[in-house]
C-alpha positions as CSV (number, residue, x, y, z in Angstrom):
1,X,-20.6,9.6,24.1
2,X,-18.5,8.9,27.1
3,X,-15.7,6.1,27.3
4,X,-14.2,5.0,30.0
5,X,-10.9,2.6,29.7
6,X,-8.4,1.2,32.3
7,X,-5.5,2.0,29.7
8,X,-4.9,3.9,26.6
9,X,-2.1,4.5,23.4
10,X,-2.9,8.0,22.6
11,X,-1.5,10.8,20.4
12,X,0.5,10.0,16.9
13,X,3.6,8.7,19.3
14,X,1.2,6.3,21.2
15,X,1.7,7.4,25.1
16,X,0.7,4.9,27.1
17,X,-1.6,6.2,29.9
18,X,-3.6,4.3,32.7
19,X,-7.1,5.1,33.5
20,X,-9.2,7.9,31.4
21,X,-11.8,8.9,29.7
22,X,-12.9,9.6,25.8
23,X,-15.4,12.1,25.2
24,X,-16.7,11.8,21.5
25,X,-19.1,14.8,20.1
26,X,-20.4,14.1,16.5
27,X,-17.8,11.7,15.9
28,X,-14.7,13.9,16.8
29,X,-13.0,13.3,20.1
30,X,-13.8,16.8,22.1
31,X,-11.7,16.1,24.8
32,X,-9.9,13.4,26.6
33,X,-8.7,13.3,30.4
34,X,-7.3,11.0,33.4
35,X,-9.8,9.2,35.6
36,X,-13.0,7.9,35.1
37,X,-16.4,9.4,35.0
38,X,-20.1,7.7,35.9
39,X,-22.6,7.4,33.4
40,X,-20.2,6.6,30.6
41,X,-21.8,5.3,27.6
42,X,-18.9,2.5,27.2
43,X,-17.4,1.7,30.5
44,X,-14.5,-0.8,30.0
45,X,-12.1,-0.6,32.8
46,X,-10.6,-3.5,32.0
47,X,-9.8,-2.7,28.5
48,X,-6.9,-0.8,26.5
49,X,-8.0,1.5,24.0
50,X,-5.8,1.7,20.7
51,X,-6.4,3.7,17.1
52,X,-8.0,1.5,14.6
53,X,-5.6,-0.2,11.5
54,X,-5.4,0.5,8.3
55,X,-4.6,-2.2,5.7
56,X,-2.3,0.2,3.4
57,X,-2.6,-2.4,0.7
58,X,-5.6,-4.9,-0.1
59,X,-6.8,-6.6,-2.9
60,X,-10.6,-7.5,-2.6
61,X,-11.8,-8.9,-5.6
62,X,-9.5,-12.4,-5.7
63,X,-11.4,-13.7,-2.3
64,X,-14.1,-14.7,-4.8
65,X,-11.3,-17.3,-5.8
66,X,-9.7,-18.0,-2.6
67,X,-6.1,-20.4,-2.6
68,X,-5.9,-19.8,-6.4
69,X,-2.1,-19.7,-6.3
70,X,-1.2,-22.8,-4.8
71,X,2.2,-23.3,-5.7
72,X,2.1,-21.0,-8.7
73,X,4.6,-18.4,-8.8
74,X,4.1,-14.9,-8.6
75,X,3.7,-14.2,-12.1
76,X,1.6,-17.2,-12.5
77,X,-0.6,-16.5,-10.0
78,X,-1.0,-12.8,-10.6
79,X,0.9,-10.7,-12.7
80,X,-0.4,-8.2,-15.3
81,X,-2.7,-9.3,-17.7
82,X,-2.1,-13.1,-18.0
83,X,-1.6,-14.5,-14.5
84,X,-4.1,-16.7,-12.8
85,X,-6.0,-14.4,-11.3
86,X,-6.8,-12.0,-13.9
87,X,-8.6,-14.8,-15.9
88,X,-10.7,-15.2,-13.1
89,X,-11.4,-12.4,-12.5
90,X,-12.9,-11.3,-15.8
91,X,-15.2,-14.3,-15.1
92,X,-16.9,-12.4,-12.4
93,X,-20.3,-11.2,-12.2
94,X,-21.5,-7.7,-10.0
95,X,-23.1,-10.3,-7.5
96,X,-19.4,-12.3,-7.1
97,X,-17.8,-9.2,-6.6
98,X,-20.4,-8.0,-3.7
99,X,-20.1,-11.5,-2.0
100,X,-16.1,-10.9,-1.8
101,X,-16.1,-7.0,-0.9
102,X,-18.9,-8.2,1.6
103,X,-17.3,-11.2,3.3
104,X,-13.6,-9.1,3.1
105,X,-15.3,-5.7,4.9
106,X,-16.5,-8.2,7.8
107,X,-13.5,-9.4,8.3
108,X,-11.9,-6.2,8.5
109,X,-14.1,-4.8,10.8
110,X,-14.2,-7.5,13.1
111,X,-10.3,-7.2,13.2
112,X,-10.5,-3.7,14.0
113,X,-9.5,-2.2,10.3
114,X,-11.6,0.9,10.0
115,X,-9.6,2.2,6.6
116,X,-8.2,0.2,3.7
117,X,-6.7,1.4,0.8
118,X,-8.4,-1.0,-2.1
119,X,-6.6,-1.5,-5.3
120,X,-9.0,-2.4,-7.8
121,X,-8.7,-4.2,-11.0
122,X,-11.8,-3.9,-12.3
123,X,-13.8,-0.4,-12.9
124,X,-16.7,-2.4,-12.6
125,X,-16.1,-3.0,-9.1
126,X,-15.4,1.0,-7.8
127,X,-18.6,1.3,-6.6
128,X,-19.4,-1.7,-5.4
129,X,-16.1,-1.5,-3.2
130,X,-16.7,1.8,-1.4
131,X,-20.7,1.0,-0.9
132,X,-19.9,-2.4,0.6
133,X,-17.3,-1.2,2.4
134,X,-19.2,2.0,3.9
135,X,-22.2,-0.5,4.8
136,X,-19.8,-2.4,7.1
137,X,-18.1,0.8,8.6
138,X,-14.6,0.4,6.4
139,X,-13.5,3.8,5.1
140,X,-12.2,2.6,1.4
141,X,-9.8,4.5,-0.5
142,X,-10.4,2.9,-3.9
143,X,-7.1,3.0,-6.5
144,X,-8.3,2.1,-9.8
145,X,-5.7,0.8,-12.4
146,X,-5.1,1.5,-16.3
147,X,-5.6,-1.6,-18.3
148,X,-6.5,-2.8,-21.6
149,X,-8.9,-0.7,-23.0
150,X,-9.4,1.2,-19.7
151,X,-7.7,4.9,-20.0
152,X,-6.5,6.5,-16.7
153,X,-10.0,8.6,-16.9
154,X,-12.3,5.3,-17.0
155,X,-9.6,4.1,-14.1
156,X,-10.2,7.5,-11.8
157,X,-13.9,7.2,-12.7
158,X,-15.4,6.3,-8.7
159,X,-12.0,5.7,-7.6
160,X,-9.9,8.1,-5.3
161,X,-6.8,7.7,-7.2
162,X,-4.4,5.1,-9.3
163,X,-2.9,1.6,-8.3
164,X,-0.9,0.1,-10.8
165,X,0.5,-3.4,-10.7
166,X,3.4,-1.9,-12.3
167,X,4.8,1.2,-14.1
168,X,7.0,-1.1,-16.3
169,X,3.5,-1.3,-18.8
170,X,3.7,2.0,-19.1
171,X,6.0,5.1,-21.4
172,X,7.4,7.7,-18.9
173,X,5.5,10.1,-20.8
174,X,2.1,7.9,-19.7
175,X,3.4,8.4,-16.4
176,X,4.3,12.1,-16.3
177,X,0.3,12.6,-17.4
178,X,-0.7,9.8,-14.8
179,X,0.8,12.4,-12.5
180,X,-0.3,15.2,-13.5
181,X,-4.1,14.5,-13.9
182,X,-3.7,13.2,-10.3
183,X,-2.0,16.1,-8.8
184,X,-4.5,18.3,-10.7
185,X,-7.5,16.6,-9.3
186,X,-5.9,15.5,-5.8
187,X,-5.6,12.3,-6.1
188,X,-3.4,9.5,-4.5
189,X,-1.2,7.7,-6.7
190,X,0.3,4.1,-5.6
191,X,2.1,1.4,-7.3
192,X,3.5,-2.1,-6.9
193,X,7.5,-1.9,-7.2
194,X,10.6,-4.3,-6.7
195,X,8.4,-6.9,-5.7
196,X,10.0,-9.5,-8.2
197,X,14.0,-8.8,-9.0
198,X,13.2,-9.1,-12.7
199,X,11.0,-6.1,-12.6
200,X,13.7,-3.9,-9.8
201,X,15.8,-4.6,-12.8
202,X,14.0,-3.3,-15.4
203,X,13.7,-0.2,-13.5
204,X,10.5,0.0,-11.8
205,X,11.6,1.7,-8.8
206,X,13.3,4.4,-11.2
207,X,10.0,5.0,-12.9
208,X,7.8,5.4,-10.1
209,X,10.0,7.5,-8.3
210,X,11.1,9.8,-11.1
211,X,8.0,9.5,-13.2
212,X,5.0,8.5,-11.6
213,X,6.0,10.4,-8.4
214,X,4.0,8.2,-6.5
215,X,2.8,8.7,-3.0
216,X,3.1,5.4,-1.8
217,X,5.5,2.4,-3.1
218,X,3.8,-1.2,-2.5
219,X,6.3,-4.3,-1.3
220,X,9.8,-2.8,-2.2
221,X,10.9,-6.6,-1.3
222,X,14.3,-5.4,-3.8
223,X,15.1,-2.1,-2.7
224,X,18.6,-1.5,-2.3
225,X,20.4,1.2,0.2
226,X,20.4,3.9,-2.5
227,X,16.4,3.6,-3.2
228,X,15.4,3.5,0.9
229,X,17.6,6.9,1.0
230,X,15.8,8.3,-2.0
231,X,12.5,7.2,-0.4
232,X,13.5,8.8,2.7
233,X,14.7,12.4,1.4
234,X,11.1,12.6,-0.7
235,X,9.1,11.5,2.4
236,X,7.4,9.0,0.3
237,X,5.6,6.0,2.3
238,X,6.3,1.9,1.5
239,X,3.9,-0.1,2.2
240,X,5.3,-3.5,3.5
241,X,3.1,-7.2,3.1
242,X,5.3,-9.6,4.5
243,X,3.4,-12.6,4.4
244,X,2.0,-12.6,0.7
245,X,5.8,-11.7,0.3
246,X,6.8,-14.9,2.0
247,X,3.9,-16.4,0.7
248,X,4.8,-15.9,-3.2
249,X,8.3,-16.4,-2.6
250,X,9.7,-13.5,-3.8
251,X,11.7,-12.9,-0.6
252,X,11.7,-10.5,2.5
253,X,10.7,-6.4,2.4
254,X,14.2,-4.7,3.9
255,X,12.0,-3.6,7.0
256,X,15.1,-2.9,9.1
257,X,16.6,-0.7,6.7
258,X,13.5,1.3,5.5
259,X,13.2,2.0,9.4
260,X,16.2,3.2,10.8
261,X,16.4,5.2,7.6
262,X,13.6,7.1,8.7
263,X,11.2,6.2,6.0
264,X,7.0,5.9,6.5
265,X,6.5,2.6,6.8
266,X,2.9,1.3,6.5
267,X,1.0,-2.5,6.4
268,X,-1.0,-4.1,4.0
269,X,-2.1,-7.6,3.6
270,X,-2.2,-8.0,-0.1
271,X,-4.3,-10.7,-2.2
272,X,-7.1,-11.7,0.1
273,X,-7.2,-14.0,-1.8
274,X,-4.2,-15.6,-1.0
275,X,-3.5,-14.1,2.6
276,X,-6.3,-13.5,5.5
277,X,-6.9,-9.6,5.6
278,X,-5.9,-9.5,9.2
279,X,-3.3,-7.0,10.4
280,X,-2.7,-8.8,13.9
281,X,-1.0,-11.3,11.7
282,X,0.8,-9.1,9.8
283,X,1.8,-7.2,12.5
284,X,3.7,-10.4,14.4
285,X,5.2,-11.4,11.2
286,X,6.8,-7.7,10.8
287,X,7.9,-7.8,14.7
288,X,9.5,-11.7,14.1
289,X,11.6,-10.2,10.8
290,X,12.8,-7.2,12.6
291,X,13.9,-9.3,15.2
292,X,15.4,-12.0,13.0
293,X,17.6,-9.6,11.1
294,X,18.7,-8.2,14.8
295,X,17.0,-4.6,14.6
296,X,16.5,-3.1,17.9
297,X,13.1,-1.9,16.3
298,X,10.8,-1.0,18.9
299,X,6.9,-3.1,18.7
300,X,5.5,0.4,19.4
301,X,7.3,1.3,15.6
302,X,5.3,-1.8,14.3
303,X,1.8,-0.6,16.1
304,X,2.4,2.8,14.4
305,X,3.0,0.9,10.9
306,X,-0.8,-0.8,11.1
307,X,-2.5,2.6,12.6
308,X,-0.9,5.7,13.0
309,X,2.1,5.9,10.2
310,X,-1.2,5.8,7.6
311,X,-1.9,9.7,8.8
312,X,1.4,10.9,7.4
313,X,0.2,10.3,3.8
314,X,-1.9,13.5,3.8
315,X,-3.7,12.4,0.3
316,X,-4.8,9.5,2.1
317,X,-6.8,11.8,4.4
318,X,-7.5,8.6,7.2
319,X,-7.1,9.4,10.6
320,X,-7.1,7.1,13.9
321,X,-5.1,8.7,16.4
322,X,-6.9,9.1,19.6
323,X,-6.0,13.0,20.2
324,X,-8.2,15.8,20.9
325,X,-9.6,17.2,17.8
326,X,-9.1,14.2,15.9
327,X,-11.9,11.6,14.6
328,X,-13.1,8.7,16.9
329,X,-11.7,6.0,15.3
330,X,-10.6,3.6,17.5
331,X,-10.3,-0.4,19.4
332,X,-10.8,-1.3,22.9
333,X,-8.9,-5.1,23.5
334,X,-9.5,-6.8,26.8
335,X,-5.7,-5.8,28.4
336,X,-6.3,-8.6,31.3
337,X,-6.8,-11.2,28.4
338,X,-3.7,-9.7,26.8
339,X,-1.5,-9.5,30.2
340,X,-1.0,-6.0,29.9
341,X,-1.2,-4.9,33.5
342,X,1.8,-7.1,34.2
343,X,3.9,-6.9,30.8
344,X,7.2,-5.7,30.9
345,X,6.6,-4.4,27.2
346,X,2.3,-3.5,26.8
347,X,3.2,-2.7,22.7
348,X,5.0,-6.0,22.3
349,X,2.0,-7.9,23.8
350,X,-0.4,-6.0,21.8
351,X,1.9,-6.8,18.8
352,X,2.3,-10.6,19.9
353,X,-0.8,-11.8,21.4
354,X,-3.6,-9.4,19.8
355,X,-6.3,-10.5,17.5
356,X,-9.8,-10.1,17.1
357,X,-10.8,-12.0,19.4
358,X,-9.7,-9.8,22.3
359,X,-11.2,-6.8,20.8
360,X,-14.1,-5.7,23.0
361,X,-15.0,-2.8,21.4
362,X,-14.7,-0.6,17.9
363,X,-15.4,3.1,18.0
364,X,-16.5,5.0,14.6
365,X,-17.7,7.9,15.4
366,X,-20.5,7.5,18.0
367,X,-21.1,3.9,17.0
368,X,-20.0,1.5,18.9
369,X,-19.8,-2.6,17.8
């Protein structure tokens, strides 16, 4: 497969370059070079070609239930085990659960999302989440949580790792053998910390740094200076949801901070449930805090948080950089619709004015939607 596009972000740093063409052999991109070329499978001149998002942090199951929380608080509406949402959901059948993954995956696809990490509250649910999402061409990394009855084995079982809604319910010795199965069978560990201050109090951040070890740290809405340092010399990755932040009340992720601090900074949209899965969004909410608190964050560092900053987390094993060698996972958005040939800033516009209905084009492999 041949593509040909009037403009493209390539490589992890996203270079902007005008005019080329992709050449895609069994789903890899074999090679990549200036101009166009005739005969092209996809010929969109007038289109810019970006890496596909991943939603770093998604909850599925709750859009069986959507606008549950109303004005509930967060630990109304979903905390661990007695919040709103869990009651709901343990009045779920197999077929409510398919409906949500089903109607979610759409909508993720049709935004451009190609990977989503999943955090699943019911084992129930694993394999329904990955086959629904595989059907609509969503890689899902599925992170099963220990609860109740459920051990960490019965939460591993068809899951690609952990995802706990907090490492306050657990011992540090529970954590130290969280770890260690996880690390023993590869598998990524993520947890919810410092969303509410109550729980940065207790010490959450403290456990799932010093404990858990996670890979990845969801919200961090409480982190102070000392914890984005920590986060930074560990090379661990935060995954930031502003709007279900704003939307729950619980206050504003220190995005600034966490990125002038060098530390991986990824997107998620949360409860889809409570916010639409759609990183476009996301992404403008993120650009309109950095600019608030008077960062001189660049919108290309904002891109990189919804596609590219997801590669760094090698457990993850996602990929959407357009590079030479890497897999064809990529969007092509109408750049005339966007303005691009005449913005003074093409990765602000993107940022600003993208959605999904500019996108012309996804890319998986050699199929083409």
């Amino acid at each position: 497969m041949i593509v040909n596009v009037g403009y493209a972000l390539l490589g992890r740093d996203l270079d902007l370059v005008e005019g080329v063409h992709i050449e895609v052999v069994d789903g890899t991109i074999s090679h990549i070079g200036r101009g166009y070329v005739s005969g092209a499978s996809v010929d969109l001149r007038r289109g810019i070609a970006m890496p596909s998002f991943t939603n770093a942090h998604l909850h599925v199951l709750d859009y069986a239930f959507p606008e549950y929380e109303s004005s509930l608080t967060l630990e109304e509406a979903v905390s661990e085990p007695h919040g709103l949402k869990h009651r709901l959901l343990s009045s779920l059948s197999l077929d409510d659960m398919a409906r949500a993954c089903r109607e979610v995956f759409a909508k993720l696809l049709r935004s451009g999302t190609t990977a989503a990490l999943v955090f699943s509250e019911l084992p129930s649910a694993h394999r329904i989440i990955r086959e629904e999402a595989a059907r609509h061409g969503v890689e899902a990394v599925v992170l099963g949580r220990a609860r109740g009855e459920v051990g960490v084995e019965g939460a591993l079982r068809d899951a690609h790792g952990l995802g706990l809604d907090s490492p306050l319910r657990f011992d540090k010795g529970e954590l130290a053998k969280m770890r260690e199965l996880c690390r023993a069978e590869g598998k990524v560990i993520a947890t919810h910390v410092a969303e509410d201050e109550g729980d940065y109090e207790r010490g959450d951040f403290e456990l799932a740094l010093n404990f858990l070890d996670a890979d990845v740290f969801v919200h961090g809405t409480h982190l102070k200076e000392a914890d984005i340092e920590a986060l930074a010399e560990r090379g661990k990755a935060v995954v930031v949801c502003p709007r279900s932040n704003m939307r729950l009340r619980v206050g504003l992720p220190p995005l600034a901070e966490l990125l002038e601090r060098g530390v991986n900074v990824l997107l998620g949209t949360d409860n889809a449930g409570i916010v639409e899965p759609d990183l476009w969004r996301e992404m403008e909410a993120a650009h309109d805090i950095l600019r608030l608190s008077g960062s001189s964050v660049s919108a290309k560092e904002v891109l990189k948080m919804a596609t590219v900053n997801a590669e760094r987390v090698k457990a993850l094993k996602v990929s959407s950089a357009i590079e030479e060698g890497g897999k064809a996972n990529f969007i092509i958005l109408d750049a005339y619709e966007l303005g691009v040939p005449r913005s003074r800033d093409v990765y602000a516009s993107l940022v600003k004015r993208g959605s999904p209905t500019s996108i012309l084009k996804v890319i998986r492999g050699e199929v083409y939607e």
